[in-house]
N, C-alpha and C positions, 0 to 999 in steps of 0.2 A: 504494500500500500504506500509506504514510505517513498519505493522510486518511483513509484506511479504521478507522485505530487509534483515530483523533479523533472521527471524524462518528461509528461505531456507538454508543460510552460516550454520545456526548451524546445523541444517538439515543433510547437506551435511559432515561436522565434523564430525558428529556423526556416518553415514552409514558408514564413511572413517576408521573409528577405527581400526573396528575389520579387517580388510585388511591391514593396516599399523601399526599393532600388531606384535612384534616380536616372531614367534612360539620356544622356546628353547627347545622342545621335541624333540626327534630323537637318529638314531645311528651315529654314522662318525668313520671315519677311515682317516691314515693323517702317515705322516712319520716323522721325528727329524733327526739333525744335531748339533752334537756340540763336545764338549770335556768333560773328564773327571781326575779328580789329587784322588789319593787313598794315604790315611796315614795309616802307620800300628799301633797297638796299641802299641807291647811290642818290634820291632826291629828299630823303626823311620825309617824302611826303605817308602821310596815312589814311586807313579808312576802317571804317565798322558799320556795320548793319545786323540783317537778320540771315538767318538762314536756317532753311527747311526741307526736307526731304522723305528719300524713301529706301530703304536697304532692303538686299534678301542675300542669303546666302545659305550655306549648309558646313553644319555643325558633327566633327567627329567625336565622338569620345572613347577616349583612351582608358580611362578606368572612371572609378564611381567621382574623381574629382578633377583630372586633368583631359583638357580637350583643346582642339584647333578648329580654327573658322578657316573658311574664305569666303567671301562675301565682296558680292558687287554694291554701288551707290550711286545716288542721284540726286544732290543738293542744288536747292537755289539759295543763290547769294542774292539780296538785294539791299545795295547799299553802293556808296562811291567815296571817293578822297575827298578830303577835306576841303582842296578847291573845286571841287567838281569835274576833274581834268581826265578822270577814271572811271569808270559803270564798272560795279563787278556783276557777272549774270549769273554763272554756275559752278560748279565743279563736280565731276564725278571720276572712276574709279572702278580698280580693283585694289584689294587688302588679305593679308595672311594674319590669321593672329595667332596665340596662343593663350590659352585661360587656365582659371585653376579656381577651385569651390574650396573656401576657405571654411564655411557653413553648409547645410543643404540647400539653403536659399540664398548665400551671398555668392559674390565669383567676382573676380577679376579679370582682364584681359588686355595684353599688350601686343601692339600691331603693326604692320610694315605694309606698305604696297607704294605701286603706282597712278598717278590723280590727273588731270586736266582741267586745265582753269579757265574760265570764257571769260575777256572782258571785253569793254568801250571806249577807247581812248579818245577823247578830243584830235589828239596831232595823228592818230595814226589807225582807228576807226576799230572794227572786230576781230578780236584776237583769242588765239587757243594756243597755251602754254604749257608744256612737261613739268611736273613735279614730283617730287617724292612725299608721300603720307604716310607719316608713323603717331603712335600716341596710345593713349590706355586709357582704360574704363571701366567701373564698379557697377555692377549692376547687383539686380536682388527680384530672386524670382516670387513672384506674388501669386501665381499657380506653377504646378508642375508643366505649363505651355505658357505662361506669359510673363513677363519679366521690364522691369524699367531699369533704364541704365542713367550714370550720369558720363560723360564721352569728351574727352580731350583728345582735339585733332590738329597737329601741325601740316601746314604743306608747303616747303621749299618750290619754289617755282624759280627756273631759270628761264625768262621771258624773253620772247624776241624783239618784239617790237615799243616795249614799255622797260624800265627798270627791274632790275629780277627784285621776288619779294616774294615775305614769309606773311603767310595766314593762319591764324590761331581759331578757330574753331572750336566752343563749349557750344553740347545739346545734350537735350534730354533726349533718351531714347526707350520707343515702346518695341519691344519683338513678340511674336508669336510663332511658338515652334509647331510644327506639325510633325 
């Protein structure tokens, strides 16, 4: 009777696992909200606005805490430099990341890829510029499919026809895994 009390509870533990396993495989898709400040290298001029978008990507996981993204995007910038000499329009993307669950619902993730930036120059009219995007971000999943992040985004841009410059990008981000 004695290991009947013991072995059923672990019994029961044990079948419960793998159901109350958190799965991090999948694709999601999810949208952002935030702002962005751009410094230029060689005029100091600047700029900030908003910017909003849409991500998806898919999600591997490596065991019950570490996993890798890749994930496409698609941000609009709206906003210009401070004399108005600038229109920023968009930027989108490809990204690699790598994350890690510190909790069952917290996680981190730090990321690298490739970005393209649209803008409007006064002197030199619509332009599309190379950059590099890396940066990290905390999110905290609020069901076992949906999650808010908060998202810090650099993007070195080596420009052709404008001054090359760095964009900083804070958003809030919603995902939905499937």
């Amino acid at each position: 009777m004695r290991a009947s009390l013991f072995i059923l509870p672990l019994a029961a533990t044990l079948a419960a696992g793998p159901v109350l396993a958190q799965d991090l495989s999948g694709f999601y898709l999810g949208g952002d909200l935030g702002g962005f400040d751009t410094e230029f290298d060689g005029s100091g001029d600047e700029a900030e606005g908003t910017a909003y978008g849409v991500h998806g990507g898919y999600r591997y996981g490596f065991s019950p805490k570490l996993f890798a993204e890749g994930e496409v995007f698609y941000s609009v910038l709206d906003g210009e430099t401070d004399n108005d000499a600038v229109e920023f329009e968009n930027y989108y993307g490809l990204s690699v990341g790598l994350g890690y669950y510190f909790t069952p619902e917290v996680y981190s993730t730090a990321f690298v890829g490739a970005a393209q930036v649209e803008t409007d120059s006064d002197a030199n009219g619509s332009s599309t510029d190379d950059g590099t995007i890396y940066g990290v971000q905390v999110g905290y999943d609020l069901t076992p499919v949906d999650s808010l992040a908060v998202r810090y985004s650099r993007i070195d841009v080596e420009a052709d026809d404008i001054d090359d410059f760095d964009t900083d990008v804070f958003a809030l981000r919603y995902s939905r895994r499937f």
